[in-house]
C-alpha positions as CSV (number, residue, x, y, z in Angstrom):
1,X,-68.1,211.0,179.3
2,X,-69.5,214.3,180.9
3,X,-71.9,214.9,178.5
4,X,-73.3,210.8,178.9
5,X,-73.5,211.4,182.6
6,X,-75.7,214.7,181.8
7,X,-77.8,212.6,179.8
8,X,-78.5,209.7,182.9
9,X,-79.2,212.5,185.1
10,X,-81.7,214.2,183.2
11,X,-83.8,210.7,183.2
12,X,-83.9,211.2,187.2
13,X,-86.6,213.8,187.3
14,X,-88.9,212.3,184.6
15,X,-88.1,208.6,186.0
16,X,-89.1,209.5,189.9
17,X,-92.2,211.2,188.7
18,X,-93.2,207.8,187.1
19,X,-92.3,206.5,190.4
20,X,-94.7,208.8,191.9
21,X,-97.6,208.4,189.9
22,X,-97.0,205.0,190.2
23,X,-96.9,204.9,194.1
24,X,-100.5,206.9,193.7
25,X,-102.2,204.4,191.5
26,X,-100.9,200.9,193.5
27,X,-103.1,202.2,196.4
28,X,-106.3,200.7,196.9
29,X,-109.6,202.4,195.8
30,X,-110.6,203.2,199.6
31,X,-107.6,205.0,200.7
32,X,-107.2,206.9,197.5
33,X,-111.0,208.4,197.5
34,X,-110.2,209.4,201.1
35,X,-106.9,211.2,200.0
36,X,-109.1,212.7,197.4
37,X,-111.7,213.8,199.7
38,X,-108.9,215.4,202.2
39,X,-107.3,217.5,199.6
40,X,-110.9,218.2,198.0
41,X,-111.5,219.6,201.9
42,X,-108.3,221.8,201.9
43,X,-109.4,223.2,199.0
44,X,-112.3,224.2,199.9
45,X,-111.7,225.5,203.0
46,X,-109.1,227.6,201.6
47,X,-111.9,228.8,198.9
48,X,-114.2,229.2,202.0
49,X,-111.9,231.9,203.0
50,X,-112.6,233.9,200.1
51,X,-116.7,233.0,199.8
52,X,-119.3,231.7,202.5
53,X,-119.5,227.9,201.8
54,X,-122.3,226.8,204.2
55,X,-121.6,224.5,206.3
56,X,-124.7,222.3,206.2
57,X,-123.8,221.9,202.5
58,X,-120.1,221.4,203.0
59,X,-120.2,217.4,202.6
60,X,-122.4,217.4,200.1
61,X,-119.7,220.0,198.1
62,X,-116.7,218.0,198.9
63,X,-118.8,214.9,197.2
64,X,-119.8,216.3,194.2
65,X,-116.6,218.2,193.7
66,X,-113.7,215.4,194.8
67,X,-114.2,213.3,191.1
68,X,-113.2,216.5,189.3
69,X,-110.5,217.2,191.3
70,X,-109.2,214.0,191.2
71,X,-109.4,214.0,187.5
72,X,-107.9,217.4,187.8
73,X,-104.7,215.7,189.0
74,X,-104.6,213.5,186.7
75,X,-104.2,215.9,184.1
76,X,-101.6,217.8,186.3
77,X,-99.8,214.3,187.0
78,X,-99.3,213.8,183.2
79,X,-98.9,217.2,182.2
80,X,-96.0,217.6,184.5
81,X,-94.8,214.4,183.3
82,X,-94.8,215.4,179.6
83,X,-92.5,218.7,180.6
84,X,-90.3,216.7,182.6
85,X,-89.8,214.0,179.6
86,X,-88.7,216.9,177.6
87,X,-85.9,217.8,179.6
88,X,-84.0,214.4,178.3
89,X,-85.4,214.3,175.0
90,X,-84.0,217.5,174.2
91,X,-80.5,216.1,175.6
92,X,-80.9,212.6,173.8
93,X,-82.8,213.7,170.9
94,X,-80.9,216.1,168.1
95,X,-84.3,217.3,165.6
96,X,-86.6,219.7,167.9
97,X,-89.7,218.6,166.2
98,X,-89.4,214.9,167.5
99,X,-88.3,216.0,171.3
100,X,-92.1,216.9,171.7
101,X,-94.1,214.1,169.4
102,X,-91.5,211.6,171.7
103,X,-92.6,213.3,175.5
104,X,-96.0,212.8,174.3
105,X,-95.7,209.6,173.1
106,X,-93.9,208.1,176.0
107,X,-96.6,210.1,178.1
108,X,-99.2,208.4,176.6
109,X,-97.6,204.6,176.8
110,X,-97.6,205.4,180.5
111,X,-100.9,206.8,181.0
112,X,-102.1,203.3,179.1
113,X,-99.7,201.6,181.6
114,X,-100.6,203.1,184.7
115,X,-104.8,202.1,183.8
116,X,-103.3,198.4,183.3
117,X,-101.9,198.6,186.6
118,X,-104.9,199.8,188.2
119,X,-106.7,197.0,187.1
120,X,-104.9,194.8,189.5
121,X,-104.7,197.1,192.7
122,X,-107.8,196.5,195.0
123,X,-111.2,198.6,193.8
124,X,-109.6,200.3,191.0
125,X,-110.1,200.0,187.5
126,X,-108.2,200.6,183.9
127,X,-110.1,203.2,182.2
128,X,-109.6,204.4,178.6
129,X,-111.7,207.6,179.5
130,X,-109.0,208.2,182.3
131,X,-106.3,207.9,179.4
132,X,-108.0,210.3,177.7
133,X,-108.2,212.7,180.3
134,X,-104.0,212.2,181.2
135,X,-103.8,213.0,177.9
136,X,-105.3,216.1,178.2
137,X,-103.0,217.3,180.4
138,X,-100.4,216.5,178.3
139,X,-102.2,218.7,176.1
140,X,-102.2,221.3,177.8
141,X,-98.6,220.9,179.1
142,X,-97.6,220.4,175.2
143,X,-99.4,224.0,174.1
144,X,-97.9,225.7,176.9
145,X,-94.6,224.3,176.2
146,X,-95.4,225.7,172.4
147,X,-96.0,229.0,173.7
148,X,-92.9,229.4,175.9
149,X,-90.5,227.7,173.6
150,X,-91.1,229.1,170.7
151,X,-90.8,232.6,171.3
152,X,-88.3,232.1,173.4
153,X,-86.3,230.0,170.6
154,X,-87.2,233.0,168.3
155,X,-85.3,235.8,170.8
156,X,-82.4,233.3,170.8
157,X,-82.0,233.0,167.1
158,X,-82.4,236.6,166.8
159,X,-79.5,237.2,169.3
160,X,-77.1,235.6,168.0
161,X,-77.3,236.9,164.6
């Protein structure tokens, strides 16, 4: 019984981050470029801290800059989604070689979702290209899992013997 309920709970983190992404995509294409255009401006004026960004040339920054930060978060979105998922698999699933192939793969079914979705919120669109780029934060989340857990399982085993 205790370890079933350990199992549900572990779906809670992964689950509300689907939740999350979710809420980000359903809103329309006007309010998220102006979200994306707000955090592009933090970040640069936390960047102008460090270098002289002139300000004359500021908006024009913030405009080229804001797609590749939004794709950015994309990657972040899913790679943080991918870590999460493994948190459960390793709970549900027994062989350690399948826990990752399965976070990925369910990573990938809802990056493909989510672009569905957007194709019925108002002045978004489902794009394959931005499937591709999820995926590459999943990627990236999947060969920095790779170089954590595997040393780390290596120290373990040696350990215990």
């Amino acid at each position: 019984m205790k370890k079933t309920i350990i199992r549900i709970l572990s779906l809670i983190p992964p689950l509300s981050w689907m939740a999350f992404i979710y809420s980000m995509s359903d809103k329309p294409a006007v309010i998220s470029t102006n979200e994306s255009i707000t955090v592009t401006e933090m970040l640069l004026n936390m960047v102008s801290g460090f270098i002289y960004v002139d300000p004359a040339k500021k908006a024009y920054i913030i405009t080229a800059m804001e797609p590749h930060i939004r794709k950015i978060a994309h990657m972040t979105e899913f790679g943080i989604l991918f870590l999460l998922l493994l948190i459960p698999a390793s709970l549900f699933i027994k062989k350690m070689s399948v826990r990752p192939v399965t976070a990925f793969a369910i990573s990938f079914l809802y990056g493909v979702s989510d672009e569905i979705h957007q194709l019925f919120v108002p002045g978004r669109a489902g794009m394959v290209r931005d499937v591709l780029i999820d995926m590459l934060g999943v990627v990236m989340a999947l060969i920095l899992y790779l170089v954590i857990a595997i040393p780390v399982r290596k120290r373990i085993r040696r350990k215990i013997r």
